[in-house]
N, C-alpha and C positions, 0 to 999 in steps of 0.2 A: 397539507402536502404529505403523503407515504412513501417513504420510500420502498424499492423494490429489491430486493435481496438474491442473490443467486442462490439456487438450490443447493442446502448440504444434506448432506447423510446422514440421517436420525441413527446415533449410533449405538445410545443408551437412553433408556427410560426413564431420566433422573427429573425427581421433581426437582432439583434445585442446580443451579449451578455458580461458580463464582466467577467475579473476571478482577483483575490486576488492574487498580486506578492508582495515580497519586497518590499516595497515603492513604486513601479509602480502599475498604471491601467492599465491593457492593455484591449483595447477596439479590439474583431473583428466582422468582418462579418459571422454571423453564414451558411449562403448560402453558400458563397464563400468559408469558413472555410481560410480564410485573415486574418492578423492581420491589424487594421486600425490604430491604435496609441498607444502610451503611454504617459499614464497622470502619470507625478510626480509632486508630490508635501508633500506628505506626509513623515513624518520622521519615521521608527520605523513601523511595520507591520499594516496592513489596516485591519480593524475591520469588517463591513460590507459596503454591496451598494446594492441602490436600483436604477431600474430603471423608471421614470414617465411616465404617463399614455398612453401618446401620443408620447414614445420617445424622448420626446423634451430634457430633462435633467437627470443626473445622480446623483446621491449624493453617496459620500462616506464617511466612517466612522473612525477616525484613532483610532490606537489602543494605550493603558494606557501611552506609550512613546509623543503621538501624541498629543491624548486629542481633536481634531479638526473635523468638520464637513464642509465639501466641493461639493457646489453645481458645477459643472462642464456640460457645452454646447456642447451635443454633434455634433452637425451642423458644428461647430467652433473648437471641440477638446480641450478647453479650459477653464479654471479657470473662473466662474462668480463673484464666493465671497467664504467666510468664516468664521469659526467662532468659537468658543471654544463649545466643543460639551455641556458639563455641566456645571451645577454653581461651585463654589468653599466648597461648604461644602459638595459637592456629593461624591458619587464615580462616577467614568467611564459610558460612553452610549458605550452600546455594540451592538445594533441590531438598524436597521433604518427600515421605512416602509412608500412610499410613497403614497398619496391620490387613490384611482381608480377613480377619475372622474376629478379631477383636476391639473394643472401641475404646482403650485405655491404652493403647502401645501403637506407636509413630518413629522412622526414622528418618532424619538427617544426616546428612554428609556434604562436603567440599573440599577446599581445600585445604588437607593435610588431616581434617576432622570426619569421622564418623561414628553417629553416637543414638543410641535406643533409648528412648524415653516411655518412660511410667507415667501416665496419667493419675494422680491421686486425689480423687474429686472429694472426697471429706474433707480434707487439710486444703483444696485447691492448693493443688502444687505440683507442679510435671518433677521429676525425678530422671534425670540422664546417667548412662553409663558408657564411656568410650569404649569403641571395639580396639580390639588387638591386631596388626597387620602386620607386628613384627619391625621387620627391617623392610618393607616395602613402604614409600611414602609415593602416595598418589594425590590429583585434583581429581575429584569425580565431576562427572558431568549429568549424568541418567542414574534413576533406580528403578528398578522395578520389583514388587514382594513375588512369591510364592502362593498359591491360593492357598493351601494349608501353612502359610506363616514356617513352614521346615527349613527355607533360605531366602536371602534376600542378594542380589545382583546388583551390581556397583560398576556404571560403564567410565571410565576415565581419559583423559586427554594427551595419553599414553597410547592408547588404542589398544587397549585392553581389559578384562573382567574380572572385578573381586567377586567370587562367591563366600557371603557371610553367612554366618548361623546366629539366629536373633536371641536365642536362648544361652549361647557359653557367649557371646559377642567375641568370636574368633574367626580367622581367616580359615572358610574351608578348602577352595582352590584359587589359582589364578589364572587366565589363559587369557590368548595362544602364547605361545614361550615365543615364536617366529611370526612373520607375517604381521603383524600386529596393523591394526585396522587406522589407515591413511586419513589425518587429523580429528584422529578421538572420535569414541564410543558418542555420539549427541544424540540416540535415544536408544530404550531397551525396555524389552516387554516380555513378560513370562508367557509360555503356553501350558495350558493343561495336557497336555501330552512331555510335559518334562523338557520342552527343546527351548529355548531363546530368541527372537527375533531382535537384531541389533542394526541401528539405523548408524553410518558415519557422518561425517563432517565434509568426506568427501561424495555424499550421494551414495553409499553404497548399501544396498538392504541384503543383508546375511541372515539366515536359518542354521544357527548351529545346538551343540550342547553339551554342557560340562560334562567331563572336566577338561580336555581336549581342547573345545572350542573352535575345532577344527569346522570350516565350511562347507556346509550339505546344501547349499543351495544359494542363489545369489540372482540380484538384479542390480545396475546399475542406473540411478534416476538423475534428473538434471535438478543438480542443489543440495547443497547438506539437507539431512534430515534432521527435522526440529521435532515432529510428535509421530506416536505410530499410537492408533488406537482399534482394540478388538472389536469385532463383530460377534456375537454370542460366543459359541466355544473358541474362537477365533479360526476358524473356516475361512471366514473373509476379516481383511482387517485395511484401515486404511493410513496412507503415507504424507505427512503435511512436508515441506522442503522451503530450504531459506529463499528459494525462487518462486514462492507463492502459487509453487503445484500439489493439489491435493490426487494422490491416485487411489484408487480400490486395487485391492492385489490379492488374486484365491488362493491359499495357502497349496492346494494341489499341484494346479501347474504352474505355479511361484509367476504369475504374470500380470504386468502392471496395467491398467487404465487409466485413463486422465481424465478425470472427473470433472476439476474447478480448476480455473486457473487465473492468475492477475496480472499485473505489473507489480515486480518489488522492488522500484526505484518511483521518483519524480515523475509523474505524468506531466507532460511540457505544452502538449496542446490537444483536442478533439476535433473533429470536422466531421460533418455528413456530406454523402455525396448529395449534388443538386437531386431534390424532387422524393426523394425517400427516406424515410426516418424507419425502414426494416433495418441498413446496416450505420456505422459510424465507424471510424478509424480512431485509435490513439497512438501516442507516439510517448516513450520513456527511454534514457540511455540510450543505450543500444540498441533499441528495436521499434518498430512501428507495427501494431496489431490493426486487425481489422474482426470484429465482433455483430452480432446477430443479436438486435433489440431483443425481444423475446423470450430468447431463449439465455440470453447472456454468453451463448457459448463463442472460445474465440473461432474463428473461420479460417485467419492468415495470420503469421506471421516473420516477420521480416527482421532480421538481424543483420548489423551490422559493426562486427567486434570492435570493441576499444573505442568508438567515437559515440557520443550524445548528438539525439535529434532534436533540434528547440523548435521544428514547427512542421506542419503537414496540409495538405491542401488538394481537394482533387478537382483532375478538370474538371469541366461541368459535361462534355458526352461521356464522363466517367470511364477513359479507356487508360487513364493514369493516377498517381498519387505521388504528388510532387513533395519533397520533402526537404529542409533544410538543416544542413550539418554542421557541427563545430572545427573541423575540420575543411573547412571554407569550400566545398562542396553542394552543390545540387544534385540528386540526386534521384531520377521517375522512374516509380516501376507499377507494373501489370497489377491491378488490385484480384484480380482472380487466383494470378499463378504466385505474386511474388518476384516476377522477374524483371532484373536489372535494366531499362530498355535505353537510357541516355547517364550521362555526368555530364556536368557543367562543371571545369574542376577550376579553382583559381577562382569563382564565382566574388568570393569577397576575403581581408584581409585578415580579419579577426573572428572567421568563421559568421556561418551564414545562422542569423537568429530572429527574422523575421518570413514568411512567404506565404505572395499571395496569387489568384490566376485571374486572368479574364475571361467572361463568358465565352466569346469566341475563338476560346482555346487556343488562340495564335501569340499571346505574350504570357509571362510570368514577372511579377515585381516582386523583386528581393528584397532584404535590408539586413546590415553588417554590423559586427562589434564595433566595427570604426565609424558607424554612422551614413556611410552609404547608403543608397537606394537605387539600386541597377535593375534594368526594361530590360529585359530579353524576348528575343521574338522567336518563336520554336516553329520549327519547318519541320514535314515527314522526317527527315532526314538530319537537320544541321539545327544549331541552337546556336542564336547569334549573338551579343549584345549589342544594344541599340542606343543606351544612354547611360552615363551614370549619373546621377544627381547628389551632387555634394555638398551639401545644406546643416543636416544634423550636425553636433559633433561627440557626440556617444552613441550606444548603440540603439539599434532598430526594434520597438519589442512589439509592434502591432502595423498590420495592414489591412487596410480595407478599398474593395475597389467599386465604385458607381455604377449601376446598372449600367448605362450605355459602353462602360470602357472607356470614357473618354477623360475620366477622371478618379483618382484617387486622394488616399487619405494616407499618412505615415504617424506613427506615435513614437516616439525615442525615450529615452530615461536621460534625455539632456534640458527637459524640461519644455521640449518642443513638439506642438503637430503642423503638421504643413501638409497641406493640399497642392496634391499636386496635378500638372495639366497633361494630359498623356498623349494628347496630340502634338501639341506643342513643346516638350518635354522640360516644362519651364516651371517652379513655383505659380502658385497663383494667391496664396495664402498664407501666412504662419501665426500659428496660436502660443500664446505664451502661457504659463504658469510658473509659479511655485513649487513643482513639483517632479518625480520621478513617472513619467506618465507609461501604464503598463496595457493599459485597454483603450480600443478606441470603437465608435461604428455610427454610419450613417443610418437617418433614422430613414426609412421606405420612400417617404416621398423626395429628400436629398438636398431639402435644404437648413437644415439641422446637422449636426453632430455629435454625440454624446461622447463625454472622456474622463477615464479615471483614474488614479495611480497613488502614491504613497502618500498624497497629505487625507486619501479618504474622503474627495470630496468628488460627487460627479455633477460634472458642469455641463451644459447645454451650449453649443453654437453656434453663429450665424454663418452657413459656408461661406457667404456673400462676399462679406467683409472681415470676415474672424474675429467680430464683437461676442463678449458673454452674453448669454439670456437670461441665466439664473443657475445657482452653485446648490446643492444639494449636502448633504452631511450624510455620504453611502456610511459611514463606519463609524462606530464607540472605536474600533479599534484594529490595527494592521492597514496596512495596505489593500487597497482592490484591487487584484488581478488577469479576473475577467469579467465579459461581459457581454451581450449578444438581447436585440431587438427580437420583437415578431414581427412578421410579413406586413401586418396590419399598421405597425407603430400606437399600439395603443398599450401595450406592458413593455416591460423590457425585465431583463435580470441582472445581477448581480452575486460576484463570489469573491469572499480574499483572503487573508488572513486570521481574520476574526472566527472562521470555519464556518460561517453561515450562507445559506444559498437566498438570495432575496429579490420575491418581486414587485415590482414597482407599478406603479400606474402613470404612466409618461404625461399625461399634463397637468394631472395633481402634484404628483411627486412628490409621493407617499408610498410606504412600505405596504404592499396588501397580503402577504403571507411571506412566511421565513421557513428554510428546511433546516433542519436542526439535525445532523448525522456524521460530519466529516472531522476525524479525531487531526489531520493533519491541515495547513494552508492550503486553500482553493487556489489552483492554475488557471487553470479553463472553466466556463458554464457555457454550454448551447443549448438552444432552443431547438427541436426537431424539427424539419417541415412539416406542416400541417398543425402543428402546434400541440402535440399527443402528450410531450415528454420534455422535461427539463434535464440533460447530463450534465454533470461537475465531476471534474477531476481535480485531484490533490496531489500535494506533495509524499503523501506518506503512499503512493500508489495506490489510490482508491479509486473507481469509477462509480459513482452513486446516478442510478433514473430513478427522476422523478415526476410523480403524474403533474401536469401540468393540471393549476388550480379552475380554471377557466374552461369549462364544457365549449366546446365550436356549435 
């Protein structure tokens, strides 16, 4: 299986680059897209790294458990030296920032510390020296150097800027004396034209320049800013933000684009509308997006402040996108515009956390924290409820309804599924386990059902009678959280906690391929119509497609 990646911005032509693991470095080849090694040595998660001028050397930064600063050869893959990142009356060094012009001088800074260090590779031994700030104590948060090494920049959570000198390690200026920049300096970058670009905590991107610091230009984006990185002379540079928006911004007319964008919460659930796998919906927090296969770009989206959505669902003539709120709400609107068209308010007691529709778009089946499962029957005009069914006794975490309409299926985390009659609006069935059960789904032809949840086992069974057929071992480990058939019933998938996406062969039941990519708990997995594509969503906000293993 491949996974498919949204397009970034080649922003540098670096053959190597690092990324921040557990206690590992992993160094790769950014060409090759190879991993080349792993550097451990650190205890307790890794703070920052920089890489020096010429490649020659890496430095890493460990993080509050750690406390350490580690020069590392990248030629060699190996440990040079070490050293305790700050003095003993500091707090922590959180950010590094090596020389641009020389490959033996690195600085760090944090809280109440900032300190220039000598690389001396005969003796292996780094050499630090404190800067002087005077009677000013700050936490820095960003550095960024100087391309002639003449200053280095210090953005702090004060909302303000040390200019040091690397050479006396003295405080050259500080600004803005006023105004000072709304929840700290969280990122800063030098330009070759002498000015600053400084990202806030409140979204805010400023163009200024010492000693002033006064503001020559401004944009305001949605989300603290976490990285700003240049484009050659920096002409174009682009803007990463704690809300998981990357923009491009032309230094000329200071104006922003939205390039990439994600969820940076929970993803809670995905759905395709009937008959297309061009679009998908997903739903996190606050907001329910709707996205373009293809191209990964989002299309819509939907906000709504201060409450989480745990579920989404669209009709099948696709003229809605029914959603479910914690805030004990239903909630449908226009998948085109975005627009509010009904609430169902009072829908259930402990917010709405399961929802499903009927093909002939005349009912919706709920399901509630308190274990409900409410029929509602939705007119041009009026949205009625028609039943409640009071069976479970925890909450509702899965629905699935039978082709005809005349029957469903409910999954709760009280250890029960129950099939239910939708005609008759009567049980007709209830399955027990062992277990917190989080996925459920009927296999195509509907006298089956497959079900899985916290003991990590999926089991097969008989709608008939609600006997077992056979238990399956989905997981070494975590809970299964989702999971979705194909049209055929002849594979199905699997996602959960373990991070891995898996699919099965439904009457061997057996594992036939594993995607391997998701750093957070799998939510959701679907299968596209037509069978093109596998999505899985996560906890840490991720949307991964994947090619489906299986040529049609």
């Amino acid at each position: 299986m491949e996974t498919q990646t949204s397009p970034q911005a080649e922003v540098a032509e670096l053959e190597l680059e690092a990324v921040i693991g557990f206690n590992d470095i992993i160094l790769w080849d950014y060409k090759k897209r190879e991993l080349v090694a792993r550097l451990s040595l650190h205890k307790g998660k890794i703070e920052a790294l920089a890489f020096s001028p010429n490649d020659l050397y890496l430095v890493s930064l460990g993080g509050p458990d750690d406390g350490s600063v580690v020069v590392w050869s990248i030629a060699k893959r190996d440990a040079i030296c070490g050293s305790p990142a700050a003095g003993l009356n500091v707090g922590n060094a959180t950010t590094v920032i090596f020389s641009r012009c020389r490959d033996e001088m690195f600085v760090t800074a944090g809280n109440g510390t900032i300190r220039v260090w000598e690389l001396d590779l005969p003796n292996r031994k780094i050499w630090p020296t404190e800067c002087q700030t005077g009677q000013m104590k700050r936490i820095v948060m960003s550095i960024t150097m100087a391309d002639d090494d003449s200053f280095f920049y210090l953005g702090t959570t004060t909302g303000d800027i040390l200019k040091m000198n690397p050479r006396t390690k003295l405080l050259t200026d500080a600004g803005p004396l006023k105004n000072k920049f709304s929840l700290g300096v969280s990122a800063v970058k030098c330009l070759k034209t002498g000015g600053l670009l400084l990202g806030s905590g409140a979204g805010l991107l400023v163009f200024c320049k010492s000693p002033s610091y006064k503001v020559i230009k401004r944009i305001q984006l949605q989300g603290g800013i976490t990285s700003i990185t240049l484009r050659g002379e920096g002409h174009q540079f682009f803007v990463g933000t704690e809300e998981s928006h990357i923009y491009r911004v032309n230094f000329t007319d200071f104006k922003e684009t939205l390039i990439a964008t994600c969820h940076f919460e929970a993803v809670q659930d995905i759905v395709f509308p009937f008959g297309t796998a061009e679009l998908f919906a997903t739903c996190a927090k606050r907001d329910i997006r709707v996205w373009h296969m293809l191209s990964n770009r989002e299309l819509l989206r939907i906000t709504v402040p201060n409450m989480t959505c745990h579920g989404i669902d669209f009709m099948r003539d696709g003229k809605s996108i029914i959603s479910a709120w914690d805030d004990g709400k239903i909630r449908a609107f226009a998948p085109e515009t975005g627009r509010l068209m009904y609430v169902i308010n009072s829908a259930h007691r402990i917010g709405v956390t399961a929802i499903a529709t009927t093909s002939d778009c005349k009912r919706v089946i709920s399901g509630g924290g308190e274990g409900e499962v409410r029929v509602w029957q939705i007119g041009c005009q009026t949205q009625k409820l028609e039943e409640a069914l009071k069976e479970h006794k925890s909450s509702v975490s899965c629905i699935r309804v039978k082709k005809n309409n005349e029957e469903c299926v409910t999954a709760s985390t009280d250890g029960t599924c129950i099939i239910w009659d939708l005609v008759r609006l009567r049980r007709n069935q209830m399955i027990l386990a062992n277990t917190l059960f989080q996925c459920v789904c009927y296999h195509p032809e509907e006298f089956q059902i497959i079900t899985s949840g916290t003991d990590r086992k999926i089991a097969y069974w008989e709608v008939f009678d609600g006997s077992v057929i056979r238990e399956l071992e989905g997981s070494l480990s975590g809970s299964i959280n989702g999971m979705d058939i194909t049209v055929e019933g002849v594979h199905f998938v699997t996602g959960g906690n373990d991070h891995l996406v898996k699919v099965w062969d439904y009457n061997e039941g057996e594992v036939t391929h594993v995607g391997v990519g998701h750093s957070g708990n799998i939510t959701r997995v679907r299968i596209s119509p037509g069978n093109q594509y596998i999505v899985s969503v996560s906890a840490d906000g991720a949307i991964l497609r994947w090619k489906y293993p299986y040529t049609l």
